[in-house]
Structures are given as structure tokens and as C-alpha cells.
Legacy VTK file of the C-alpha trace (Angstrom):
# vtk DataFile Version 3.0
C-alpha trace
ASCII
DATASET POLYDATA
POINTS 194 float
0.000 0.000 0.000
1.266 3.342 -0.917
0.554 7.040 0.878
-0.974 7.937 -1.962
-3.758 5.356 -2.375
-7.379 7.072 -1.837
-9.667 4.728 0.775
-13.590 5.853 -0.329
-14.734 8.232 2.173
-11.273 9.281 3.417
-9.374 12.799 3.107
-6.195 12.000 0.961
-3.014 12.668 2.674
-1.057 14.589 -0.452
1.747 16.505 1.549
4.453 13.954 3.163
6.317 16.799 3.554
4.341 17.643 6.985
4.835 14.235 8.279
7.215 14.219 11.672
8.897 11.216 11.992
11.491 10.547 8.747
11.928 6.853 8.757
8.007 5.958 7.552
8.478 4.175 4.313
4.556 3.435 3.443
1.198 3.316 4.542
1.402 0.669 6.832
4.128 1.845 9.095
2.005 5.523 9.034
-0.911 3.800 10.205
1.447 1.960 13.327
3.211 5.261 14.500
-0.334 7.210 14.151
-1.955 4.429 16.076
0.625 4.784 18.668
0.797 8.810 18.821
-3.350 7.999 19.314
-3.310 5.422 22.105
-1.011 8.173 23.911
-4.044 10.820 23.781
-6.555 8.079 24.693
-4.785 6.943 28.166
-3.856 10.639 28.739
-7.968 11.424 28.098
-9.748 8.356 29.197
-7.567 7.371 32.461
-9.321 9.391 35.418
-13.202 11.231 35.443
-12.548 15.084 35.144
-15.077 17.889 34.276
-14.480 18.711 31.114
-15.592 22.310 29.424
-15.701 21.377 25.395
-14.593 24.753 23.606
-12.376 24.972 20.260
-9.561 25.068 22.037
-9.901 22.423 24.276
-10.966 20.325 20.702
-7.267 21.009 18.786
-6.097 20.325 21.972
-7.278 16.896 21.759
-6.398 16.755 17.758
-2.608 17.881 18.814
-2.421 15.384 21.468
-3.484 12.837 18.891
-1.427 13.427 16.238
1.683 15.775 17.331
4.460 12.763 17.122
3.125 12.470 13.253
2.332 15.514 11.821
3.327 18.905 11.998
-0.453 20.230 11.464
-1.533 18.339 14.268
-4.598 20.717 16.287
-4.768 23.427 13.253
-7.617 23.713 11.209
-7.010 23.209 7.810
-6.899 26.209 5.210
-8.231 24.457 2.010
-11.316 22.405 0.725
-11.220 18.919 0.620
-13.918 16.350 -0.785
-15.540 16.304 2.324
-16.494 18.743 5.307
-17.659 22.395 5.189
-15.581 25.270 3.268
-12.128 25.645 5.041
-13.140 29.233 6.075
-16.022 28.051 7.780
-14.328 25.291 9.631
-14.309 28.365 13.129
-17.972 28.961 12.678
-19.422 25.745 12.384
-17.063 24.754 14.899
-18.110 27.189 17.558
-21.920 26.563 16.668
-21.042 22.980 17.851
-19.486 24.359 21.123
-22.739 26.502 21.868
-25.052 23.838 20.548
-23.515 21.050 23.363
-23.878 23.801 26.274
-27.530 23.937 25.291
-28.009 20.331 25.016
-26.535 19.885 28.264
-28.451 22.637 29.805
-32.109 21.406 27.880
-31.738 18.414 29.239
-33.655 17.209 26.379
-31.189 14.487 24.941
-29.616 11.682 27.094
-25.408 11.707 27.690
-25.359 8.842 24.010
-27.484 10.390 22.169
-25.445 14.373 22.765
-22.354 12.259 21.966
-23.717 11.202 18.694
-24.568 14.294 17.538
-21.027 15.574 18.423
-19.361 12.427 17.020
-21.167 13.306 13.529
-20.972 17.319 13.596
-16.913 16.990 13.912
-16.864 14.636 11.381
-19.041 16.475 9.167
-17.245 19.651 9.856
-13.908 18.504 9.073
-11.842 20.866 10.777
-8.342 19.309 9.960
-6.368 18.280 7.870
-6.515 14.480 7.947
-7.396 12.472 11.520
-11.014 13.836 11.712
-13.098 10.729 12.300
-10.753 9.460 14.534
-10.694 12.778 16.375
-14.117 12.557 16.332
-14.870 9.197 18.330
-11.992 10.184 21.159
-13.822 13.334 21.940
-17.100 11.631 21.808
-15.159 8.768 23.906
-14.148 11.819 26.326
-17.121 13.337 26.585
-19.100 9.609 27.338
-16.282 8.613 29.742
-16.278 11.747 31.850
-20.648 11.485 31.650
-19.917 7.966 33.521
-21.498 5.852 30.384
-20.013 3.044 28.895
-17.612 3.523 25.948
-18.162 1.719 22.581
-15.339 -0.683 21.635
-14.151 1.185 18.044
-13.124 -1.239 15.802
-10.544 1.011 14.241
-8.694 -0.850 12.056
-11.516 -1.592 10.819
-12.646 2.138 10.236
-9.252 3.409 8.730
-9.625 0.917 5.631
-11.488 -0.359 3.035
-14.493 -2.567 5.187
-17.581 -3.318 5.569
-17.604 -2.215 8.567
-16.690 1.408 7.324
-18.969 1.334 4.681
-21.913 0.899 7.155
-20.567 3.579 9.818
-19.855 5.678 6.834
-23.473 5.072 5.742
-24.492 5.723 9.159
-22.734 9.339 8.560
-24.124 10.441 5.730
-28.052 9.617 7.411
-27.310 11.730 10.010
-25.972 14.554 7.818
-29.940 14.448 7.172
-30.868 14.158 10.676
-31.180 10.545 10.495
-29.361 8.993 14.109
-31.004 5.398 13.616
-27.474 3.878 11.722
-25.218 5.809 14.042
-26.921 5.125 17.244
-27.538 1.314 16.011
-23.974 1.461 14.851
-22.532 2.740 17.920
-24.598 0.852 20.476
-23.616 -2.787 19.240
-19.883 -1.448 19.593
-21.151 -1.029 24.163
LINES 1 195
194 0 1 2 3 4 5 6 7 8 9 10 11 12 13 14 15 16 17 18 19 20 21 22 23 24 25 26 27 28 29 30 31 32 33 34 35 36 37 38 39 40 41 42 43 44 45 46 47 48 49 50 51 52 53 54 55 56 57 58 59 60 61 62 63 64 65 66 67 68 69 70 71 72 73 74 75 76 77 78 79 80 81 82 83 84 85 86 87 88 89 90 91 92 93 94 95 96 97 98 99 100 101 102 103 104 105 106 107 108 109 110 111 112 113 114 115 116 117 118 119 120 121 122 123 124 125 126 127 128 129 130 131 132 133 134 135 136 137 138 139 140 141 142 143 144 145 146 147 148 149 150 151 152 153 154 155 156 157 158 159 160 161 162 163 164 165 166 167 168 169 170 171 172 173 174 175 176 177 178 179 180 181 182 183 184 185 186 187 188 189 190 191 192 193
């Protein structure tokens, strides 16, 4: 597998230039150091309960943490359209809507813990906000946001996710229903992963 091949649904990675370590050779050993530079956010994230206040910061915060060992545009928002996500100058906006929309769904009261996680889950991954990472950025802050709520986390199956499956066709699938409001395939999706 080269960097280069395109996985459907995925943001291509076209600048090696930004990558941080200089001893990856293809795909494979990318997807090992990334996985590594990730399960060093999740224990630093999902190790003890603390309150956490979700603003933009705090979000490339969590982006940085996951990807700063790989990639020099680790926690910045990209600065150019890709095939998926909302225009690049947009990326603030819709971001801080997100922000303001989970205060109010905490305050309402009108959504349980899973189902506010869903919704922010999708709108990152919808959004698009960086460069490359974004779905997996996406689950860890839902993760984050579930662990410090007290629920249960879903068990990602995230090999699974970052290539060509089955199993990413139907979460993909699951996606693009709730870019139309549609939760049934994401919650369905997510709860068989509890």
C-alpha cells in the first residue's frame, strides 16, 4: 500500500512533507506510529473522570495530542477544501456553533449523555476541521465526553474504520443519514460497539 492510495470516504493525505517522523516508508508503518501517537491521547484522556468544558480550544487540543508525534499540522484547522467537510473558512464557525449547541443540550436536558455524543461524534466529522485524523478525532472526543458522563464507551473497531471494510462502509453510511438528521445507523452502529 502506498501514501498515496485514496480509501472511499477518506481525506487523501497529499503533503508527506508535513509528516514528523522521517523513517516511515509506506502506509502501513504511518498507520502503526499514528496508532501509537493515538493510544497516547486516549490513556492521557480516558484514564481518570474530570469535568471537562468542550470549547475549540480544548478540541485542537485533543487533535494535537493525537497526532503531534506524526504531523506537523496536528490541532490546526485546515486552510483548504477537501472532498468532504464544510468550506475551510467556515471550519471556526461551524465549529463554535457545535461548542454553543452542546452547552444547550446539556443545559435542555432534552437528549440523554449517548445520544449528545452522537450528535457531536457526527458534527466533527461532518465539519472537518483538519487536515486528515477527523473521524478518529471525532470518536476520542465523543469517547471523552461519554467517559467523563460515567457511560459506557463503545469498543471502536478502528482498524476496521481506517480501511477499506464493511464495517466502514456501514458507519460511513451511518454518517451520511445523520448529515440528514437521520441517528437510527449511528446510534444502532454505535450501540452494538457497548
Amino acid at each position: 500500500m502506498n501514501f498515496f492510495e485514496t480509501i472511499k470516504g477518506a481525506t487523501p493525505i497529499e503533503a508527506l512533507s508535513e509528516l514528523v517522523p522521517s523513517h516511515i516508508l509506506n502506509k502501513d508503518e504511518l498507520n502503526t506510529w499514528e496508532a501509537t501517537n493515538i493510544l497516547q491521547a486516549v490513556e492521557k484522556n480516558l484514564i481518570k473522570r474530570k469535568k471537562i468544558i468542550i470549547t475549540v480550544d480544548w478540541l485542537k487540543k485533543i487533535h494535537k495530542e493525537m497526532f503531534n508525534k506524526t504531523w506537523k499540522w496536528a490541532g490546526i484547522f485546515r486552510t483548504r477544501n477537501y472532498n468532504i467537510g464544510v468550506a475551510w473558512d467556515l471550519i471556526l464557525e461551524q465549529t463554535k456553533l457545535l461548542v454553543d449547541d452542546i452547552k444547550y443540550w446539556h443545559n435542555a436536558k432534552g437528549m440523554t449523555i449517548f445520544e449528545q455524543s452522537l450528535r457531536i461524534h457526527h458534527r466533527l466529522v461532518k465539519i472537518h476541521p483538519f487536515v486528515n485524523g477527523n473521524g478518529r478525532h471525532a470518536r476520542l472526543v465523543s469517547d471523552v465526553f461519554l467517559f467523563n458522563n460515567g457511560h459506557k464507551l463503545p469498543n471502536w473497531p478502528n482498524a476496521e474504520l481506517i480501511n477499506e471494510t464493511n464495517i466502514r462502509e456501514k458507519y460511513i453510511e451511518a454518517l451520511r443519514a445523520a448529515d440528514n438528521s437521520n441517528y437510527e445507523l449511528l446510534e444502532k452502529f454505535t450501540r452494538e460497539l457497548l
